[in-house]
N, C-alpha and C positions, 0 to 999 in steps of 0.2 A: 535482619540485615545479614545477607551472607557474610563468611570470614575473606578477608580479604588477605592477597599475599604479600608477604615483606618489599616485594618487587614493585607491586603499584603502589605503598603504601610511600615506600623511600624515594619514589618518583614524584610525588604528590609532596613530602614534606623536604626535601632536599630542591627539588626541582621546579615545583606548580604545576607539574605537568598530573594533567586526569587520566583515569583510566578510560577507554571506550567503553568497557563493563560492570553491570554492578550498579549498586547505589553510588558510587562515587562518580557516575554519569549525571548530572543535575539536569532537571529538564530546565532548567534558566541557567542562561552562562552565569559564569561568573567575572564580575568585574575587577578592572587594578582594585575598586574605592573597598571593593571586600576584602580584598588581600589587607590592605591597610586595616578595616575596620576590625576583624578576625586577628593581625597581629595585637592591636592594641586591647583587645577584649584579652587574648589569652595571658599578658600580660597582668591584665588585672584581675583575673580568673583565681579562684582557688586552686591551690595547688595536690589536690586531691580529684579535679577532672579529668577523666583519661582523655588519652588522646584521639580513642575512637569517638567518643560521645563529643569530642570539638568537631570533629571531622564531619558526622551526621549534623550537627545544628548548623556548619556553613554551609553544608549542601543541601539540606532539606526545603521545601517549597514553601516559600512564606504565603499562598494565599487559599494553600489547601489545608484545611482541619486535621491536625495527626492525633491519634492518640499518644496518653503518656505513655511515652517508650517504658520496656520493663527494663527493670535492672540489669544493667550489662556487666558481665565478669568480667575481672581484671585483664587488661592485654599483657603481650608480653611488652617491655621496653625495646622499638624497632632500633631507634638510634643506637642503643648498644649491639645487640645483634648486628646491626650492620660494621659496626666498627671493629666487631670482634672477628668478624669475615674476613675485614680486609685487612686485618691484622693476618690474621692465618695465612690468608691466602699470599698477603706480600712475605710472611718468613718465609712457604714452602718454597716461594718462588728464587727466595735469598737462596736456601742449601742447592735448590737444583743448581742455579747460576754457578755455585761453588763448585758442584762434582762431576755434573752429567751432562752439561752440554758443550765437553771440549770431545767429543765421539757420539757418532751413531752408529746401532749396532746394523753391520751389512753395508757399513760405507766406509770409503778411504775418503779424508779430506787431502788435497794439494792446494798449497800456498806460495806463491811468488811476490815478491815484492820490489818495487820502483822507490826509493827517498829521495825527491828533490830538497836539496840544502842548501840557502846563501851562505854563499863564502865571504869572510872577514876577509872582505879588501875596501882597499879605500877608492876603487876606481872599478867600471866596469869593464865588460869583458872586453870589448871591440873600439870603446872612447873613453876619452879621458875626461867625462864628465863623470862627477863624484857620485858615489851608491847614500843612498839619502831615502829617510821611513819615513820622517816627523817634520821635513820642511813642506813648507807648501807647496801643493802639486803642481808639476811642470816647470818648478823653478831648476831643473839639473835633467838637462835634455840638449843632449850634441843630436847633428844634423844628423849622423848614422843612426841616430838612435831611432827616429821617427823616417827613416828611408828615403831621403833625401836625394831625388836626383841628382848623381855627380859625387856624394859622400861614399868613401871607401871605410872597409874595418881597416884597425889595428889593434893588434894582441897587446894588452896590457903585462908586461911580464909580472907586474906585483901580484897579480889574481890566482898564478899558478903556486907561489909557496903556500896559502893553505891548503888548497888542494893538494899537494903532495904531502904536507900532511896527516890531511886525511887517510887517501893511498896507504900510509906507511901505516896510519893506526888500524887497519883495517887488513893488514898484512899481506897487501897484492904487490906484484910486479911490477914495476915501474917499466915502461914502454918508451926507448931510448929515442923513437921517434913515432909519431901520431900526427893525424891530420884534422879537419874539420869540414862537415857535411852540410848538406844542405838540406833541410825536413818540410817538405813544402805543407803547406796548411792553409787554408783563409781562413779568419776570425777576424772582430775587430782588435781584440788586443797583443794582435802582430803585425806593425803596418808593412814590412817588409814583407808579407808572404808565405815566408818562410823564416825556422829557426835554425842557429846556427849549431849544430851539435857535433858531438862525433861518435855515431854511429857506426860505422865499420874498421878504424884504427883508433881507441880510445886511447887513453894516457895511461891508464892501469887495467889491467887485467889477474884471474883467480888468485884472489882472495880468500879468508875466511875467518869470521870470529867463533868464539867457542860459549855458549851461554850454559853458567849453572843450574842448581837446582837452588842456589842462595838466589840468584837472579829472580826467582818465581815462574821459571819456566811450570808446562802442564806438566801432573805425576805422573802420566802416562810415557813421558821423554825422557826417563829417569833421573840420573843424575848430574847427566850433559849432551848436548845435542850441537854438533858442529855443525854453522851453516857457511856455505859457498860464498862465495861474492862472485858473478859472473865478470863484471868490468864496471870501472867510473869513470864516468868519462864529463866533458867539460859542455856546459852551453847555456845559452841564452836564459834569459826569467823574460817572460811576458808585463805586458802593461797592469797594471791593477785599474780593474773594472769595479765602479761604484755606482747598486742599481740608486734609482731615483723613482720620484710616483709617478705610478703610469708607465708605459715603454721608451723609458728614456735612462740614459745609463751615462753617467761620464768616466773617461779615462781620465789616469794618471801616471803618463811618461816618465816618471822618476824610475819608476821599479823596470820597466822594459830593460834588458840589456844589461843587467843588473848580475853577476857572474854565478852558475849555480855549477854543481855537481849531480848527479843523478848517477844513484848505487842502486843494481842491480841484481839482484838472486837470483842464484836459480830455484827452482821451484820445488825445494823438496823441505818446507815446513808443511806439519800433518796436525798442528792441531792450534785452537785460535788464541790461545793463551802464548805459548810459546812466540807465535809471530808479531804480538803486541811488545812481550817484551824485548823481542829482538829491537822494535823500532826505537825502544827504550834506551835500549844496550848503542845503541848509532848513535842516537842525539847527545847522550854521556859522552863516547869518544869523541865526536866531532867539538864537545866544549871543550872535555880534557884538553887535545892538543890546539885547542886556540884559532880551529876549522872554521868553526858555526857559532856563534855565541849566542844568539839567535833561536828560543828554541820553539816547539810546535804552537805554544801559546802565543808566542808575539807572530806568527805567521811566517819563523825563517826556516821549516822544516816541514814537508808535508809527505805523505805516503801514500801510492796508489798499491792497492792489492788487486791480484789476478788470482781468482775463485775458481778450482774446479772441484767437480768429487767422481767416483764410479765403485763400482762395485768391491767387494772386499773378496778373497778366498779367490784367486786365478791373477797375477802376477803379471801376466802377460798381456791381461785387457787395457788397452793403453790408457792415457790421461784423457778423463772428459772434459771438452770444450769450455774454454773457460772467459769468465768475464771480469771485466776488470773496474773497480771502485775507484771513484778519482777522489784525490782532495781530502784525503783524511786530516786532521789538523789534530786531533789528542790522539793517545794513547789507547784511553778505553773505546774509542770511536774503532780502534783497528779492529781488536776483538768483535765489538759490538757488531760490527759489519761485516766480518768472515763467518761468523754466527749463523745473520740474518740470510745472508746470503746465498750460506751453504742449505741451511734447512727448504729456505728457495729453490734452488735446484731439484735436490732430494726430492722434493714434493712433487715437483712438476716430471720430473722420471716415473716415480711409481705412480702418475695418471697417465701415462702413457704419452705426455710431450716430450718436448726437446729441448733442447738449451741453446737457444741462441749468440752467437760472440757478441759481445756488445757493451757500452760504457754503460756502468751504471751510477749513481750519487747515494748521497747518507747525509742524511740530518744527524744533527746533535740531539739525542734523545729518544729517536726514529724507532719502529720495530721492524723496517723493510727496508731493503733497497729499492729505487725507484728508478728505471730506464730512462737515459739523458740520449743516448744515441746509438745507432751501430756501429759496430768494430770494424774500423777502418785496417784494413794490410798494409803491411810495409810496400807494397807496389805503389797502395794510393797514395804513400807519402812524396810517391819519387824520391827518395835517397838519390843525392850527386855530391861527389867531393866538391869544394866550394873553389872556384879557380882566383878566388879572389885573396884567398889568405895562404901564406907556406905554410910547410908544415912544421912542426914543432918540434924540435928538438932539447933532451934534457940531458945535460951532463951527469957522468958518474957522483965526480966530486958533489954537485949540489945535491944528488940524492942522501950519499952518505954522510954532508955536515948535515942534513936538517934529520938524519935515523939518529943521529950522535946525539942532535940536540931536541930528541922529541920528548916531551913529558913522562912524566910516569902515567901510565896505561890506570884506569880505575881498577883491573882485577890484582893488578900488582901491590895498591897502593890499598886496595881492603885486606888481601893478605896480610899486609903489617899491622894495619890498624889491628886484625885481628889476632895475631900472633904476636905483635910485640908490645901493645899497648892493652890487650884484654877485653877487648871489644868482643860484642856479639855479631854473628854477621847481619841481623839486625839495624842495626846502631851504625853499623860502618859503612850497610851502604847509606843511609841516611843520611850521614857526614856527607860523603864524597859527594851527593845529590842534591844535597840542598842549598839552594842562593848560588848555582849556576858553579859550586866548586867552590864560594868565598866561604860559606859554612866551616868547610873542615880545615883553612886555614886560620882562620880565628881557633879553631879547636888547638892546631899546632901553637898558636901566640901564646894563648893562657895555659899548655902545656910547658913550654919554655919559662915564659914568668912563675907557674908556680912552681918548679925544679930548683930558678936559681934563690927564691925565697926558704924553700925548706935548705937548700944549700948554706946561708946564708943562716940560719936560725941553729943550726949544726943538726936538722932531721935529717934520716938517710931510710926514709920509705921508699918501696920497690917502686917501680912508672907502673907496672897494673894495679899497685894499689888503690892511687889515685887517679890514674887516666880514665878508667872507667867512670868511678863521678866527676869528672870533667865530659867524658862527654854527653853523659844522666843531664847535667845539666846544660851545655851546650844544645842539646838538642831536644827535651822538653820541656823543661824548665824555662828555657830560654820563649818555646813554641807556646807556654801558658799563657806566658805576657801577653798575645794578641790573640785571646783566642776570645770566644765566647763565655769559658770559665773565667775571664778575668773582669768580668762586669762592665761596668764604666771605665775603670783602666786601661782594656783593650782600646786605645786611640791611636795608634797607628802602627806599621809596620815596621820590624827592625830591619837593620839597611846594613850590608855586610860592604867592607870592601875587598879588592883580592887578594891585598896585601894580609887581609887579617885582623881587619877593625871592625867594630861594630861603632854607630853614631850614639845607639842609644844606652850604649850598655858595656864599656871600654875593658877591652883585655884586662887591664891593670887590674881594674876594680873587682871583675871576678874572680881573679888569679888568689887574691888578698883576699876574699871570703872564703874562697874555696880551700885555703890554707886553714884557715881559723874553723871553716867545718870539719876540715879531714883531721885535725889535732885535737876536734873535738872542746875546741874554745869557746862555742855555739851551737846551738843547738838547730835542727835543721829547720827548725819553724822562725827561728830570729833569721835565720842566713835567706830564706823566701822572702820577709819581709824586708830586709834590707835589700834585695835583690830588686823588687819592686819599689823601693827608694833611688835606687840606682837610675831605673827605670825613667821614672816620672823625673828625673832631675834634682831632685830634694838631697843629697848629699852637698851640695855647695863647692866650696876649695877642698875640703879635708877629702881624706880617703876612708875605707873602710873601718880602717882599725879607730881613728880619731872618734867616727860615726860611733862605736863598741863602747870607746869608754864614756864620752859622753853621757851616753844614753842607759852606763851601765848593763849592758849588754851580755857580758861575761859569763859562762857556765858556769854556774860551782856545784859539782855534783852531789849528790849524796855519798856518806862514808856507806863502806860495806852493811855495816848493823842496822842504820836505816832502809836501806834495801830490804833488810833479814826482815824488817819488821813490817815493812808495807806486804812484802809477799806472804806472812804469815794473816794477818790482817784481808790479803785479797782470798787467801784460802779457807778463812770462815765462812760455814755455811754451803761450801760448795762438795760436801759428801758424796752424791754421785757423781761429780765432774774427777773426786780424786779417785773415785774406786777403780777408772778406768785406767791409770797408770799403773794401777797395784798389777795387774793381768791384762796381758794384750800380745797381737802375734804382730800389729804393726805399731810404731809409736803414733800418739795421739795428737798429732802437730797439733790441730786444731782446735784442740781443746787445751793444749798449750799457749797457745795465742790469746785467748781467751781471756785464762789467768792474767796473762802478760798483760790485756787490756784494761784489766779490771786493776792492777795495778797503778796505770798509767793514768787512772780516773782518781784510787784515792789517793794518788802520792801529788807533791809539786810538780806537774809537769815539764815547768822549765829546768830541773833540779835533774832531772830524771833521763838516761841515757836506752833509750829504750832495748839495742844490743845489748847492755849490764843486764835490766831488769829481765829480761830471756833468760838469758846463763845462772841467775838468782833462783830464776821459776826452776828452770831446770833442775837443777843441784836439790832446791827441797822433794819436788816429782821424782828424782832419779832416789832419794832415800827413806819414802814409802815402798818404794818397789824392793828396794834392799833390804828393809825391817819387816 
């Protein structure tokens, strides 16, 4: 029998698929009733037959005479081998994705980006039928809204304060008057025609936000990369289109008419990390100031990017032709797509094609872009001022009360967390990001309760002493509860409000354990499990502390001399572990820890402070080095 290769082997045992060569060609097919009879046989096969010798007696010819086959050597194990592949092959693929494909060498990437965002209004743009996700469809549908011979617009004025909102957090001009256009199109999910926008006197114009290097901007952008904002401007949402089987497709006139903004770049991101998180850095502010609340996940935020690249080394070679991605809906979708994209282009340059303008799409998951249509010009849109609407005029004064009364911006408000509360930039933006903003005001709640608790007990601990584990546990602690490490207890999600409540898990209660941790009343394994009582609802009327004595709960540590004796105790027997503190040019944390652990196993656990037992280890380790 020839050797056959891992390739048809893993084809045949992963797949049923045969090879065309070889003995693994049968001259009699084989049937489903083999595959069956073959499962059940190998099942009750010893487990000492290889896998090549099952392989020959299902494919061999039952009505021709064979000889006894000679003893066949051992194979290798393919199912490992193969697993071990696709282990290697998915890490390398993990580190490239990390380093090297935010540049190629010999090429400039350009990046422009479009964000359409509903705005947090309770009315649409042109009628005063209500903006509506989760009623049923077509039940909030004015006669404009579906184009109604004889139906006129009118400007909703409520629709404009978030949007100037927006405007301000994004630090453009306010445009004291702006009109609205006409963008002609046919589809079916514009039954007018055309959409209403303002394309040539928007309501704000340049702009620009400033993304860090905490933001996760590419390494190649250094430390900060300021981008532009060309203009935002105000117009219509489209009908929501829902395919059906077959070519059939229903609307839902709820979303038509529905008030959006559309932020514009200009085109000078260069690399596809950076451009993801700018979309990132958008959907933050537009929740911050109370814009968009809405974010790419529930469908109130979407981002088309404009892809070009050209050559690198001559400055002067203008920007190459570029195409544009519709309908991005995540974050990593943006990357993932200026990626595919770019290398797209690239590719098709050094075969010696072209780039054609044109719309393209992106699946969830995709490694391509896929061509949807050609790039239509602004001639085919016909652009015309719309004679049917005035123009819009915005007072001074309403600009300046809603700058007076705008939120705190998220880079203002991670600077504290991290300067005044000792936060990592880590950890802060975490806070600010998660549960839509309600996270880090729960975080504010149980900072407040447990201040005026230690107030109140006559403690006077620094706020980084303990803000830090307030928000250690606010934000993974809190994150274990529902995850996969919490087993069966993961049953459902915690539900923040924006005041600063949690349903499942109340200020109060954590504030009250968190005291009793950081005074060290408990130990941090009692404060998990009551946290997890919290949790599940098992606390009842009382609070935490009632929960402690109950339950006896209480720390009582070890005096100093029991320490002395456990650590002396954890240092039997471990002769080479101490030789290395005698001599070393760096301290041996690690074999510090170690001790530390091996204390922590033979002493009482609960008894046992484990920062004490370090400073114990230490102090004996630091008086071999001395003696």
């Amino acid at each position: 029998m020839p050797r056959q290769t891992i390739t048809d082997l893993s084809r045949y045992l992963l797949a049923g698929r045969i090879s065309p060569h070889g003995c693994l060609n049968a001259r009699h097919a084989v049937t489903p009733a083999l595959f069956v009879r073959s499962a059940t046989a190998a099942a009750a096969a010893s487990t000492t037959t290889t896998t090549a010798h099952r392989v020959r007696r299902l494919h061999g010819a039952p009505h021709a005479a064979t000889p006894t086959p000679a003893p066949v050597p051992a194979q290798p194990n393919f199912r490992k081998k193969l697993k071990d592949e696709a282990k290697l092959a998915k890490k390398q693929g993990k580190k490239k994705a990390k380093s090297d494909n935010q540049t190629v060498d010999g090429w400039e990437l350009t990046v422009g980006i479009e964000i359409h965002a509903q705005l947090n209004s309770p009315r649409k743009l042109f009628s005063s039928a209500v903006t509506s996700f989760n009623d049923d469809p077509n039940s909030h549908v004015a006669l404009f809204d579906v184009a109604m011979p004889g139906s006129q617009p009118r400007f909703q004025k409520e629709t404009l304060i978030p949007a100037l909102r927006a405007a301000l957090s994004l630090n453009c001009e306010i445009q004291e008057v702006s009109r609205f256009d006409r963008k002609h199109y046919f589809w079916w999910d514009q039954p007018s025609g055309y959409q209403i926008t303002q394309y040539y006197q928007p309501f704000a114009k340049s702009g620009s936000i400033t993304l860090l290097a905490r933001d996760g901007i590419a390494a190649e952008d250094g430390e900060s990369v300021t981008i532009r904002i060309k203009q935002v401007q105000l117009e219509q949402d489209t009908a929501k289109t829902l395919a059906q089987v077959g070519n059939t497709h229903w609307l839902d006139f709820n979303r038509v008419g529905v008030p959006l903004i559309e932020i514009i770049t200009e085109p000078e991101m260069h690399h596809p990390r950076t451009a993801a998180v700018f979309v990132r850095k958008i959907q933050l502010l537009l929740n911050t100031v109370d814009a968009c609340v809405s974010g790419m996940e529930t469908g109130g935020l979407r981002a088309d990017v404009n892809v070009s690249v050209r050559r690198t080394g001559d400055p002067s070679i203008p920007l190459g032709t570029r195409t544009e991605i519709k309908n991005l809906s995540t974050v990593k979708s943006v990357e993932d797509a200026i990626i595919a994209e770019r290398d797209r282009q690239i590719c098709e340059l050094e075969a010696g094609g072209i780039i054609a303008g044109e719309t393209r799409g992106w699946a969830v998951g995709s490694t391509e872009t896929r061509r949807l249509r050609g790039k239509e010009g602004e001639v085919d849109y016909r652009y015309m001022p719309d004679p049917d609407i005035e123009p819009l005029i915005i007072g001074k004064d309403l600009i300046q009360h809603l700058h007076e009364s705008l939120a705190v911006l998220p880079d203002k408000e991670l600077d504290s967390l991290v300067a005044q509360y000792g936060l990592t930039d880590k950890d802060a933006l975490s806070l600010i990001t998660l549960d839509n903003g309600a996270r880090v005001q729960y975080f504010y709640c149980v900072i407040d309760m447990l201040s005026e608790s230690f107030q109140s007990s006559g403690a006077k601990p620094e706020l980084k002493s303990y803000a830090a584990l307030v928000g250690n546990w606010v934000i993974h602690e809190l994150g274990r509860l529902t995850t996969y490490k919490a087993g069966p207890l993961a049953s459902g999600e915690l539900t923040f409000s924006q005041d600063g409540e949690c349903a499942q898990v109340p200020a109060y209660h954590l504030s009250q354990l968190l005291h009793h941790l950081h005074q060290k009343q408990i130990t941090g394994k009692v404060a998990k499990e009551l946290l997890v009582a919290i949790y599940l609802g098992e606390m009842g009327d009382g609070d935490v502390t009632s929960a402690i004595d109950t339950n006896d709960l209480w720390f009582h540590e070890l005096s100093q001399e029991e320490y002395g004796a456990i650590a002396d105790e954890a240092m039997q027997g471990e002769d080479k572990v101490l030789q290395e503190f005698v001599s070393y040019d760096k301290f041996p944390q690690g074999k510090l820890m170690f001790l530390v652990g091996k204390m922590m196993r033979l002493g009482p656990t609960e008894r046992i402070d484990p920062s004490t037992a370090e400073s114990v280890m230490r102090a004996k380790v630091d008086d071999l080095r001395a003696n």
